[in-house]
N, C-alpha and C positions, 0 to 999 in steps of 0.2 A: 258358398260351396261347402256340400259338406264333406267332414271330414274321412280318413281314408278307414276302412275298416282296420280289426286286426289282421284279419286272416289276406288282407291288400298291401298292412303293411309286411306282415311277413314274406308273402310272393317279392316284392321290391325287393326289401333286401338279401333274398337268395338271388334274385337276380342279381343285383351289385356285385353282390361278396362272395355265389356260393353257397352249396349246403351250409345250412346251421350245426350248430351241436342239438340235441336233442333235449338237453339240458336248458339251452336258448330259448327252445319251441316252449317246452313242459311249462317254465316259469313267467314266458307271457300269455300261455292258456290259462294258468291259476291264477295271477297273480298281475295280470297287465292293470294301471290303474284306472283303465278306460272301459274296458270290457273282457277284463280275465273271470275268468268262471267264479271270484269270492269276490269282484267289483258290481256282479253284476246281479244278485241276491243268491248263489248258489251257497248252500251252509248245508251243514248235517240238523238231523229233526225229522220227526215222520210226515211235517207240511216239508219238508225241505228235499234232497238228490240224494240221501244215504245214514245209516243208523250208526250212532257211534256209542260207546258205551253210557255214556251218559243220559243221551238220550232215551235209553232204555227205561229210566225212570229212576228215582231218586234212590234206590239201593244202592248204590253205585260210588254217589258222590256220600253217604253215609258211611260208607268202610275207608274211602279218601279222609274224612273228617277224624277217623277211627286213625289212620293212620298219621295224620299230622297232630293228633293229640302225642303216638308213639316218640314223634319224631322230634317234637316239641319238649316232651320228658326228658330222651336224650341227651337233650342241648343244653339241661341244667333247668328247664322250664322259666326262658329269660321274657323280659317286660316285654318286649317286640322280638317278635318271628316269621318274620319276613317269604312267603312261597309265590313264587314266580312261575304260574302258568303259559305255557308258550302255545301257541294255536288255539287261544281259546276260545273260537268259534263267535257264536251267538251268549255266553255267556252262562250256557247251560251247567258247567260243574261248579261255577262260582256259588251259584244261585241253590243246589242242592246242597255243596257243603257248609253255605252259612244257613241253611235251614235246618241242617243236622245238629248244630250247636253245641259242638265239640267243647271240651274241656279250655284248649287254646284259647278260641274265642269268648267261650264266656270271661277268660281271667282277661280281657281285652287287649290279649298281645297277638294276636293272628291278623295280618296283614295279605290277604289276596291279592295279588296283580294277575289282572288277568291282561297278556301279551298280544297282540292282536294286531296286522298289517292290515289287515281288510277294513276301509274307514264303511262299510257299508255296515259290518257284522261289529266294529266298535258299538255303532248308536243302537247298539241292541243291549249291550251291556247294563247288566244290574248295577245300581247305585246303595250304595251304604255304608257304615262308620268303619269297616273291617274292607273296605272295597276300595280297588283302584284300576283305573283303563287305561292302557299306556300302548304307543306304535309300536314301540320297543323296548330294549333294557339298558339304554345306552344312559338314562338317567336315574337308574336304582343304583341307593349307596351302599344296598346292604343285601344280600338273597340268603336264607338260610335253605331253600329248596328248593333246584330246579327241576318243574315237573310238566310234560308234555303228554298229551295222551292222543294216540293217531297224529303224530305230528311229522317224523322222519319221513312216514309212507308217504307224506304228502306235500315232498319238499322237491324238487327238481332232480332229475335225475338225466344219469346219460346209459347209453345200450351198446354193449359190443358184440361181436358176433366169433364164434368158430371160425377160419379157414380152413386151408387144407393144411398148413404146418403152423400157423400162427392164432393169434387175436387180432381183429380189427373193431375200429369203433364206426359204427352206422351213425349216419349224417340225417338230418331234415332238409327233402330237397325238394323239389316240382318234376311231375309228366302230367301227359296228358288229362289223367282223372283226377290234378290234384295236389296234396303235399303226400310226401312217399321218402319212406326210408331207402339210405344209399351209399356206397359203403364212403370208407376214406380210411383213414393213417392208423398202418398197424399201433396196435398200444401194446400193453402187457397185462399179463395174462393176470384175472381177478383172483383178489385172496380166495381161497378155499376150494380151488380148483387142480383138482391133480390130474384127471384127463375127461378130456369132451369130446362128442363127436363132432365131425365138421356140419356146421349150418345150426349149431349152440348159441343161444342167445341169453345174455345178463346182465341184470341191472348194475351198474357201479353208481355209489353213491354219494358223490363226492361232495354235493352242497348238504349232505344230512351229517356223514364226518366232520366236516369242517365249521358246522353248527355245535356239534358236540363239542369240539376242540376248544371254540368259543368259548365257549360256556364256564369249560374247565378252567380257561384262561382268566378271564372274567370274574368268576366267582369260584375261586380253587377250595376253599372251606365248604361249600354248599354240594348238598346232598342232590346227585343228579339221577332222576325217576321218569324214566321213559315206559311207556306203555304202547306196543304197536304189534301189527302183523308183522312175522317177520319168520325166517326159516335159514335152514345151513343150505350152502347155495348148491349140497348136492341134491337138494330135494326142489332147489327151485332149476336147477335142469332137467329134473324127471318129467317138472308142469308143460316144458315147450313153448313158451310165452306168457303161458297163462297166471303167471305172477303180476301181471300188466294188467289191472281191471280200469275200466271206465264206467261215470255213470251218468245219468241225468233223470230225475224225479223217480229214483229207488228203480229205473231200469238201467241195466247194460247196457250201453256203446258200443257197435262191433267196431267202429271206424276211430277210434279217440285222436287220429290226426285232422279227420275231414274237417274240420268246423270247429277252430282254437276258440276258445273261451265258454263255449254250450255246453261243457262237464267235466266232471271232477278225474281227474287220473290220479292213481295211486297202485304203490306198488307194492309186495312183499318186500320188505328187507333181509339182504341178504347177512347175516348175523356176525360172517367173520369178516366183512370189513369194519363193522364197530369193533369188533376184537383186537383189527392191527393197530388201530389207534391206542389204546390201553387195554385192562381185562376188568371187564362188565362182568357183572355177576348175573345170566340169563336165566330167566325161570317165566313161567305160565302165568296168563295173567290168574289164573285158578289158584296159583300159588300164592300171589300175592295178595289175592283176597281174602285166601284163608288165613294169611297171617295176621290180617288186620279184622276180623272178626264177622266175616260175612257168614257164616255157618251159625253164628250165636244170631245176631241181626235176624236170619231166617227164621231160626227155631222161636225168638219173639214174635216176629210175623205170626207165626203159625199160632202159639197159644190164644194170639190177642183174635184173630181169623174163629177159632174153633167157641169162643169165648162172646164172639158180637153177631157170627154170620148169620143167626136168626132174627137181626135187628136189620142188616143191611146198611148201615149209616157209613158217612164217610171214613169213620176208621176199619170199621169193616172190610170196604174195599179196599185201605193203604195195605193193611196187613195179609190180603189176597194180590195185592202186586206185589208183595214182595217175593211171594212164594214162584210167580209167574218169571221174574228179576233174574232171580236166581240161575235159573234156568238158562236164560238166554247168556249171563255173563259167564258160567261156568264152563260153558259146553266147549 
């Protein structure tokens, strides 16, 4: 007999119990270990359902490299320095920043863990003397930098809604076309909101806070370096839902409930709930690139570009994608 689908077992138990939380739904569509959307080959890559910055191509994870050399200096530039990447996919920044071959790594103290629940997108991971593959961080003895990139937007979330005097939080429930949002238990009203109209909808983000909070717990010395979409939540009420993207093979989803596990959801983060938790210091990812030297990176690009492009050879083209790179990560 075979066994029950997801989206069979989720009908069952709304049936049993009741709407779900949405946060229920979210995490056994990304994340079921049977058929959640990163069980079942779904990853970022342009063969893959959506572009993340790395992907972009190796400019990327060379300002990353730039920047854990900085980070590294700080720390006294000690034997072992330990960076704990969390969502790290198919293993794509791993693999650009020990190609970059940063100061860290050549003095042989730069230790990569790349963090990874998806045992589908582990056996993708690169192997080498500076490398490590790990489920989780529940056996590092040491982090000197917790660092995530598109990793919050893609953690489970739950959605409450405007009424006419209050907040409530919308459930995952069944009619007749389906699974379908519905309402249920007033909550309170989300950080950064000082008034809404009635039928407002927003993200709260309680399993991304409480990952952060981790962490800080966890590793209270280590430097923690998120990288995501993410906005003040008066601007993600002006979108009207559309903070809420779905994908599968680099298209849109209009339906991201119909069919749990066949793509990727993710959301804008809304920026002052990571504030009530402590005070993040928020800036552009354009910010942080610049600090860590992607504008010099480029302007190399360019001289080595204006310098070989009448040869055409493969340094030729590196130094014409970086100029293309750029572009796409600044923007």
């Amino acid at each position: 007999m075979a066994a029950a689908s997801l989206a069979d077992r989720l009908r069952a138990r709304i049936a049993a119990d009741g709407p779900i939380a949405v946060s229920d739904f979210v995490d056994a569509a990304l994340y079921d270990e049977a058929e959640g959307f990163y069980a079942t080959g779904g990853q970022a890559g342009r063969r893959g359902d959506f572009i993340t910055a790395p992907e972009v191509g190796p400019l990327f994870g060379a300002v990353v490299s730039n920047a854990v050399d900085a980070w590294w200096r700080e720390a006294g530039e000690p034997d072992r320095f330990v960076v704990a990447e969390h969502g790290a996919g198919p293993g794509t920044l791993a693999r650009t920043v020990t190609a970059a071959a940063g100061a860290c790594l050549r003095a042989d103290a730069l230790e990569w863990v790349m963090v990874e629940r998806s045992d589908s997108q582990r056996l993708q991971h690169p192997e080498g003397d500076h490398l490590r593959s790990v489920v989780d961080d529940h056996s590092l003895d040491r982090v000197d930098v917790v660092f995530a990139n598109e990793l919050l937007d893609n953690l489970a979330f739950d959605i409450v809604q405007r009424g006419d005097s209050s907040w409530f939080e919308l459930r995952v429930g069944t009619d007749d076309t389906g699974f379908a949002l519905v309402g249920g238990s007033p909550t309170a009203t989300p950080a950064g909101v000082d008034d809404a109209p009635t039928g407002s909808v927003l993200p709260v983000i309680g399993p991304a806070t409480d990952w952060v909070s981790e962490r800080r717990r966890r590793f209270p010395k280590a430097l923690l370096i998120v990288l995501d979409y993410a906005a003040a939540t008066s601007a993600l009420l002006e979108r009207e839902g559309e903070w809420l993207r779905a994908y599968r093979g680099h298209d849109r989803v209009v339906d991201w409930l119909a069919d749990p596990g066949r793509c990727d959801i993710t959301i804008d983060v809304p920026t002052e709930q990571l504030a009530a938790i402590g005070s993040p210091i928020i800036e552009t990812q354009a910010t942080f690139l610049r600090r860590y030297g992607i504008d010099a990176l480029v302007e190399e690009g360019r001289h080595a570009w204006e310098a070989s492009a009448h040869v055409g050879d493969l340094v030729a083209l590196r130094a014409r994608s970086r100029l293309t790179e750029a572009g796409a990560l600044l923007d």
